[in-house]
Wavefront OBJ file of the C-alpha trace (Angstrom):
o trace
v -33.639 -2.622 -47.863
v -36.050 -2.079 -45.376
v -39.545 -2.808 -46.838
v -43.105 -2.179 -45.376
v -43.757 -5.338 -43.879
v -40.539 -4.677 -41.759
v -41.802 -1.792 -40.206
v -45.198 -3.142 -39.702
v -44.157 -5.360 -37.428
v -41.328 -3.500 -36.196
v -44.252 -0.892 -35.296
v -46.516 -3.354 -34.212
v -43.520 -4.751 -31.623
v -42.651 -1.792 -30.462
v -46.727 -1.019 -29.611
v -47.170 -4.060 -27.758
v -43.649 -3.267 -25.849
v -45.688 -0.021 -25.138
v -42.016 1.409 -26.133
v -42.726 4.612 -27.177
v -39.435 5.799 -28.834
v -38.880 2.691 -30.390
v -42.543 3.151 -31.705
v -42.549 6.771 -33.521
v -39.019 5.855 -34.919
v -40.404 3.617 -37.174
v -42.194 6.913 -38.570
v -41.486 9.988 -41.235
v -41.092 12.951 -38.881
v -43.928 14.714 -41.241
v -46.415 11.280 -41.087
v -50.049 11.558 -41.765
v -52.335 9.366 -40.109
v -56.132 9.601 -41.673
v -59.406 7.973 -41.432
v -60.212 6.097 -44.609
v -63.419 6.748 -44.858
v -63.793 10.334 -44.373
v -59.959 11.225 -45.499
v -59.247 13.314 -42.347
v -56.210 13.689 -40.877
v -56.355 11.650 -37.506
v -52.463 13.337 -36.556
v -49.644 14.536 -38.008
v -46.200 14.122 -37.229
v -43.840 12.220 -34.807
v -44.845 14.850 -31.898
v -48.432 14.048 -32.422
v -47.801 10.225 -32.490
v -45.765 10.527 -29.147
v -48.490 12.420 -27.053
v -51.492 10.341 -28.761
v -49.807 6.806 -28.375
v -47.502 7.835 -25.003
v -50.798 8.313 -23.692
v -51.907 5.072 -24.702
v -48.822 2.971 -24.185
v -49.622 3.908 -20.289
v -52.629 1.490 -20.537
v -51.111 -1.971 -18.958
v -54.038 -4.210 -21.319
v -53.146 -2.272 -24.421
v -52.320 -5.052 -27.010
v -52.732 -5.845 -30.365
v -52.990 -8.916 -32.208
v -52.252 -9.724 -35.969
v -55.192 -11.455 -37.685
v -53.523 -10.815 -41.244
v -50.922 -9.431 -42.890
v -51.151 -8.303 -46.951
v -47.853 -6.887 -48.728
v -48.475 -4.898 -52.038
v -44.953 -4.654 -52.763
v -42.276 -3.246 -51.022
v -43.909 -0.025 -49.997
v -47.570 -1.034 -48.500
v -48.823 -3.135 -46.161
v -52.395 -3.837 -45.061
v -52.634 -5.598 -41.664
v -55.596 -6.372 -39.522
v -56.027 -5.608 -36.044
v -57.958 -6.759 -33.286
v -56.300 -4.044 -30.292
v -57.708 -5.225 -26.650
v -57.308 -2.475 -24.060
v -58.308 0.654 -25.648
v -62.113 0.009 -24.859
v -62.719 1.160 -21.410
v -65.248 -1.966 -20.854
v -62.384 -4.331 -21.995
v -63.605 -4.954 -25.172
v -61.640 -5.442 -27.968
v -61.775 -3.766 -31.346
v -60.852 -4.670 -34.829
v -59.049 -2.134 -37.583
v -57.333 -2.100 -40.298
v -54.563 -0.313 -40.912
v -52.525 0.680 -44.120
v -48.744 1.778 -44.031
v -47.310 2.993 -46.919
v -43.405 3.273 -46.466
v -41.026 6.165 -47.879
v -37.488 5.326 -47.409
v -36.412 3.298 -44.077
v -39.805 5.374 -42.710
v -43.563 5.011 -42.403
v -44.794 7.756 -44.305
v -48.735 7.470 -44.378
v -51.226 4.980 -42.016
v -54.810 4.562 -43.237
v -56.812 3.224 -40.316
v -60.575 1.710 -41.324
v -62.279 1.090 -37.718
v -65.760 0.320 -37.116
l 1 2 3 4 5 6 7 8 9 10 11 12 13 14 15 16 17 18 19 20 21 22 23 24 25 26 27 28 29 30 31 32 33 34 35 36 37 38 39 40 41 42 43 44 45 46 47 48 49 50 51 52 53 54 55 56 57 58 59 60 61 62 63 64 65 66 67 68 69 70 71 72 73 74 75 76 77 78 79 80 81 82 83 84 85 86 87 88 89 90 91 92 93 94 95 96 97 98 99 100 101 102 103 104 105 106 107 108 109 110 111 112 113 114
């Protein structure tokens, strides 16, 4: 069984590979990515995850780095972040971000940023 942790990391692999197929596979085709604070949708769907991230993935600094991993089961995982390269000053900037999986599939990301 694949559990959330696996596709955290396979996610978070894929993102610093700036591989973008390998990327939005490890998502539900119907994903929703919100804001955790306001509980808007950021995107939705694969498509929306491949223009918003292909976009991204063209950036050649664009990392991110694992500070901590928590598992709540199988099904969620709550990593932070700090992401260098998405700052155009070079700065880098923390998150967290919460994957809930459905299946072999992320289904839902919560991202808390600054």
């Amino acid at each position: 069984m694949t559990t959330a942790a696996d596709l955290a990391q396979r996610q978070l692999d894929a993102y610093n590979a700036h591989d973008i197929e390998a990327f939005v596979a490890c998502f539900a085709e119907d994903v929703v990515v919100a804001d955790v604070r306001t509980g808007a949708v950021i995107m939705q769907g694969r498509e929306a995850m491949h223009a918003r991230y292909g976009a991204l993935f063209a950036r050649p600094a664009l990392h991110a780095a694992l500070v901590s991993r928590t598992t709540l089961g199988d099904d969620v995982v709550l990593d932070v972040e700090r992401v260098a390269g998405l700052r155009d000053d070079g700065g880098e900037v923390d998150a967290v971000a919460i994957y809930e999986r459905r299946g072999d599939v992320i289904a839902r990301v919560w991202f808390v940023r600054p």
